[in-house]
N, C-alpha and C positions, 0 to 999 in steps of 0.2 A: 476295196472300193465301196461296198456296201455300207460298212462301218464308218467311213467318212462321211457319208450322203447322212445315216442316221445320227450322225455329231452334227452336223452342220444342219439338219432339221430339228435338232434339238437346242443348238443355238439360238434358232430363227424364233422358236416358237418361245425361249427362255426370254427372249431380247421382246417380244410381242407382247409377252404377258406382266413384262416387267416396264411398260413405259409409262412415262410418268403423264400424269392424267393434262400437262398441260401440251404434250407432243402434240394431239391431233394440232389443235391452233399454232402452234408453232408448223408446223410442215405443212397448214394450208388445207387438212385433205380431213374428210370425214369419210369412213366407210359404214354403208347399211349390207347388214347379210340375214339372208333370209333363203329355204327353204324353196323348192318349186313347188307349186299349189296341186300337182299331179305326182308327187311321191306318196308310196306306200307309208300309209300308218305305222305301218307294224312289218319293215321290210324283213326279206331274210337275203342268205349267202345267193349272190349269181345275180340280184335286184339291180336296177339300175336307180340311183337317187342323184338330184341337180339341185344345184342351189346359186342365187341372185347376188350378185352386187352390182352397186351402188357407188363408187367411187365419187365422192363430190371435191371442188376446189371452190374450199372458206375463203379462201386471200382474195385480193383483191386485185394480186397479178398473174402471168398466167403462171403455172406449176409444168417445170420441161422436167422430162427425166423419170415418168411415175413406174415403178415398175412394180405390181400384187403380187403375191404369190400365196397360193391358198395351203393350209398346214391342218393336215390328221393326226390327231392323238388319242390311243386306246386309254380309256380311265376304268378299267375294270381294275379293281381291289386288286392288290398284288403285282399287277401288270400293267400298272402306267407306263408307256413310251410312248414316243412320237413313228406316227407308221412314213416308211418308205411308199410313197405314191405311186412307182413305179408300175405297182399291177391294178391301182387305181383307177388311176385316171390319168389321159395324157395329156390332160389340159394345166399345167402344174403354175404358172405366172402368164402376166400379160404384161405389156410394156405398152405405154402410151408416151408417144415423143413430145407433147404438150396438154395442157389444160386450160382452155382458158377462165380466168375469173367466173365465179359460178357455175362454170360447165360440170357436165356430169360424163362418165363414163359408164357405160352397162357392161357387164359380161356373167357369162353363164359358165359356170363349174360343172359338169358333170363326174360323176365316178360311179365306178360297177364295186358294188359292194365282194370282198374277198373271205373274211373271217367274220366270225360270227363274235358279238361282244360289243363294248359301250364305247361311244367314239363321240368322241367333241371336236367341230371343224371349225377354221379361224382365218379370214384372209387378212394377211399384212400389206402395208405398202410402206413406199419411201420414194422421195421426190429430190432428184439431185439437187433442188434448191432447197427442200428444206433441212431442219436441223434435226427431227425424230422420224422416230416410226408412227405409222398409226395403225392401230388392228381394228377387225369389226367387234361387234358382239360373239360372241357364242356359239352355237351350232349345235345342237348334240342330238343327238340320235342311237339306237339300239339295232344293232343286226341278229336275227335269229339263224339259229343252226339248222344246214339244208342237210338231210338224212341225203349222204354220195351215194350211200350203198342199200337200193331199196329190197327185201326181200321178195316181194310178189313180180321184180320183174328178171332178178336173178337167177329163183327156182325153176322156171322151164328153160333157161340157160343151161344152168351148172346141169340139169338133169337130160333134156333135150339132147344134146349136140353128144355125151356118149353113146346115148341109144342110139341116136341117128348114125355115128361110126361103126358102132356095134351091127346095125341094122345091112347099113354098105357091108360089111366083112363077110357077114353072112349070104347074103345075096350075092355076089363076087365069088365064095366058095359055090354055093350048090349052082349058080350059073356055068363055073369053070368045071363042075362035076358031071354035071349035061353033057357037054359038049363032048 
C-alpha cells in the first residue's frame, strides 16, 4: 500500500513539474505558495512549518471541480524521493466545488516536520473543466537533526533507577532482618 501511495506521489509530482508553461491559462487557475511569516528560519525534526495558497480562477467563467493537493520531495544528494505525507501532515488536498471568475480560494497547509534533510514543497491543482495541471512555485526548506537521545537527561536514568532498586533490596533485606 505504501509503495502505491509513493508511485502515485511520484506521478503527481512527475505530471506537476512536467506541465507545459501554457497549462496554468489553459485550466483557468494560477497558484501563489508562499511560506507562513511565523515559521522557524532554521527549523528542526518535531517543528511545526505552514504555508499559504492562493488558488486564483484566470478564466473568465467559473472553474467547478478544483481539487490541490500539496506534494513533499526530499532533494538531498543521493536521496531524491517524493515523501509519503502521511506522518506529515493531514491536511494533504482540498477540493472546491466551484470558482467563480476571478475569485480566489485561501487555504493553509500545515505539516510537522519528521526527518531531518532538504525538502521542496509544491501544490498542484486541476479543475474538471479545465484541460492541464497547474503547480505553484517552489517551496524549499531544510530540516535539522533533533539529537532523540540526550546524554545529560539519560545519565541520572540509566544510573538512577539501578541504585534506587539496589537501594529497595537492601532496605527490604535489613527491614526483613529486624523483624
Amino acid at each position: 500500500m505504501k509503495e502505491t501511495v509513493m508511485k502515485l506521489a511520484a506521478l503527481i509530482l512527475v505530471l506537476s513539474l512536467t506541465a507545459i508553461p501554457g497549462a496554468a491559462s489553459a485550466a483557468g487557475l494560477s497558484i501563489d505558495l508562499r511560506p507562513d511569516a511565523g515559521n522557524s528560519p532554521s527549523p528542526q525534526m518535531g517543528d511545526h512549518l505552514s504555508f499559504h495558497t492562493s488558488i486564483r480562477n484566470t478564466g473568465e467563467t467559473p472553474a467547478g471541480g478544483i481539487i490541490a493537493w500539496l506534494s513533499l520531495v526530499e532533494v538531498d544528494k543521493g536521496n531524491e524521493q517524493p515523501v509519503d505525507l502521511e506522518d506529515w501532515s493531514a491536511h494533504k488536498a482540498v477540493v472546491v466545488a466551484s470558482l467563480a471568475p476571478r475569485g480566489t480560494v485561501e487555504t493553509d497547509w500545515p505539516m510537522r516536520l519528521i526527518k531531518a534533510g532538504a525538502y521542496r514543497v509544491i501544490v498542484s491543482a486541476v479543475s474538471r473543466d479545465g484541460a492541464g495541471l497547474t503547480a505553484s512555485p517552489f517551496a524549499d526548506f531544510t530540516v535539522r537533526r533533533k539529537p532523540v537521545v540526550e546524554s545529560r537527561r539519560v545519565l541520572p536514568v540509566a544510573l538512577g533507577v539501578p541504585l534506587l532498586i539496589a537501594a529497595a533490596m537492601i532496605w527490604r533485606r535489613r527491614r526483613g532482618a529486624a523483624t
